[in-house]
N, C-alpha and C positions, 0 to 999 in steps of 0.2 A: 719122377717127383715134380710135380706142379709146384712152379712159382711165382706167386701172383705178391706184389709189391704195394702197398699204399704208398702214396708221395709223402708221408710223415718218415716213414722206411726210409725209402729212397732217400728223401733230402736227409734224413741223422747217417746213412751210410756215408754219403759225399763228404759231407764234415766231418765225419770220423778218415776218411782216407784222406782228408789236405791236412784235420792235424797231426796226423800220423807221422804224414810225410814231414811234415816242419820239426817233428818234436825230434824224429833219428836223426834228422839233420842238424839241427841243434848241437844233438847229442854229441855227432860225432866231429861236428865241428870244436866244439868245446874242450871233446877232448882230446884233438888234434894241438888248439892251443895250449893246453895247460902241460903236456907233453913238450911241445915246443918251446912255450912262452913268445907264442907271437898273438896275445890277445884276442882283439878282432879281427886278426885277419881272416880263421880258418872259419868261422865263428859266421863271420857273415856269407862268406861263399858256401858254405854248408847249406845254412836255413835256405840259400837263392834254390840252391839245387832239392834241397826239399820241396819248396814250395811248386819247384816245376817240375817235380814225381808226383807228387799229391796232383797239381791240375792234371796230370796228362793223366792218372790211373781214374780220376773225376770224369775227365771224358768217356775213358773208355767205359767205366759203369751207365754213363746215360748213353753211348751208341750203345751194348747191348739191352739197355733197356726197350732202348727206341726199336733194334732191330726184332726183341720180344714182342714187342705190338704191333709192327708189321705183319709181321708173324701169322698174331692172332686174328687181323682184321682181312690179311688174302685168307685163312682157313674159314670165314665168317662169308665172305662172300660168295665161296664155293660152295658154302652149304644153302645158298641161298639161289 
C-alpha cells in the first residue's frame, strides 16, 4: 500500500501527535495531583513530559517522511 502525503496531511498529523502528547500528559498529571493533592506540582511535570513525547514522536514522523522521499528520488534516478 502506497503512501503518498500532502503537507496539509503531514502538518494536521504533527499537531495532532504534540496535542496528543500534552493532553495525556495533562491528563495524567492532573490526575496524579488530585489523587495526591499536590496541585501543580504533578500537573506541570506531566505536560514538560508530554510536550517532549509529542516533539520527539514529531521528529520521528518527518525523519520517515524524509527517509520516504529519499526513497523515492534514489528509485527516480535509477530509472533514469
Amino acid at each position: 500500500m502506497k503512501k503518498d502525503y500532502s503537507q496539509a496531511q503531514l502538518a494536521w498529523r504533527m499537531v495532532i501527535e504534540l496535542v496528543a502528547g500534552l493532553l495525556i500528559g495533562f491528563g495524567i498529571g492532573y490526575g496524579l495531583d488530585h489523587l495526591f493533592g499536590t496541585m501543580p506540582l504533578f500537573l506541570v511535570l506531566f505536560i514538560g513530559f508530554g510536550l517532549a513525547a509529542g516533539v520527539k514522536t514529531m521528529l520521528r514522523s518527518a525523519n520517515e517522511v524524509q527517509e520516504r522521499r529519499l526513497a523515492l528520488d534514489a528509485a527516480e534516478k535509477r530509472e533514469d
